[in-house]
N, C-alpha and C positions, 0 to 999 in steps of 0.2 A: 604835033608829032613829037613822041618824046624822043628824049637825044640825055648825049653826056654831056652831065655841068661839071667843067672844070673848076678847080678851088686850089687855093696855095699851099694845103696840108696835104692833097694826094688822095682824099678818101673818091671810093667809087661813088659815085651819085645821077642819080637818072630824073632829068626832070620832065614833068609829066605835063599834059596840058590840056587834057577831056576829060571828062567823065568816063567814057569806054578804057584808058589807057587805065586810071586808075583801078577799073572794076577788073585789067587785068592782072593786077595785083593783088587782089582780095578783098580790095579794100571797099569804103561807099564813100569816099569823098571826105573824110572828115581827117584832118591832123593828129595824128597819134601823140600828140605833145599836147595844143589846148583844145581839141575836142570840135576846132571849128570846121566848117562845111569850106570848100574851096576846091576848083578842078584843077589848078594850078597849083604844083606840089613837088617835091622832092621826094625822091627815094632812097632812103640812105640805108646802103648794104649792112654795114659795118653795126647800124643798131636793126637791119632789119625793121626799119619802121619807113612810117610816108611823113612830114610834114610838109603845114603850108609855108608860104614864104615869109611871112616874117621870122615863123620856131625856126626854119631852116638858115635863113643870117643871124640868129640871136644862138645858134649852137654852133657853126661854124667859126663863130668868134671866137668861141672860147674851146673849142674840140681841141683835145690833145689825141695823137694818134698814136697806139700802140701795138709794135709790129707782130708780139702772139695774137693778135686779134684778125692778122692778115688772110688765113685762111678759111676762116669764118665768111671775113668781108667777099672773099674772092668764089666763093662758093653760092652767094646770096646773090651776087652781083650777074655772076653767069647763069644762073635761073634766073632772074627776069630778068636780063638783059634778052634774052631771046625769045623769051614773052611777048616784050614791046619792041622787037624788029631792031636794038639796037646796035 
């Protein structure tokens, strides 16, 4: 069931954890960052992309957040947040 993944920058992030959850995002499973297959994934508003869990703690590390970018995030966030029921 996916749900909100909390993080100590504050970005929106929805982590996902089927196949179906991702296909309702667009997507087919695969990490918009290395290309890998995984049904376990992150949604990140803010780029608008899905990765898997390791791009998702290797960008988190170093994500700087920037607040013109806020309504972007929060736009993306509330479309598929209510996609995946969250």
């Amino acid at each position: 069931m996916a749900k909100i993944e909390d993080n100590t920058e504050g970005f929106l992030v929805i982590k996902t954890e089927s196949l179906t959850e991702v296909l309702k995002l667009g997507g087919v499973a695969l990490c918009d960052y290395c290309n890998k297959s995984d049904f376990t994934g992150y949604y990140i508003a803010v780029l608008n992309n899905w990765y898997c869990e390791k791009c998702y703690k290797d960008w988190i590390d170093k994500a700087v957040r920037y607040p013109e970018n806020s309504h972007i995030e929060q736009r993306n966030y509330l479309h598929y947040s209510k996609l995946l029921g969250v």
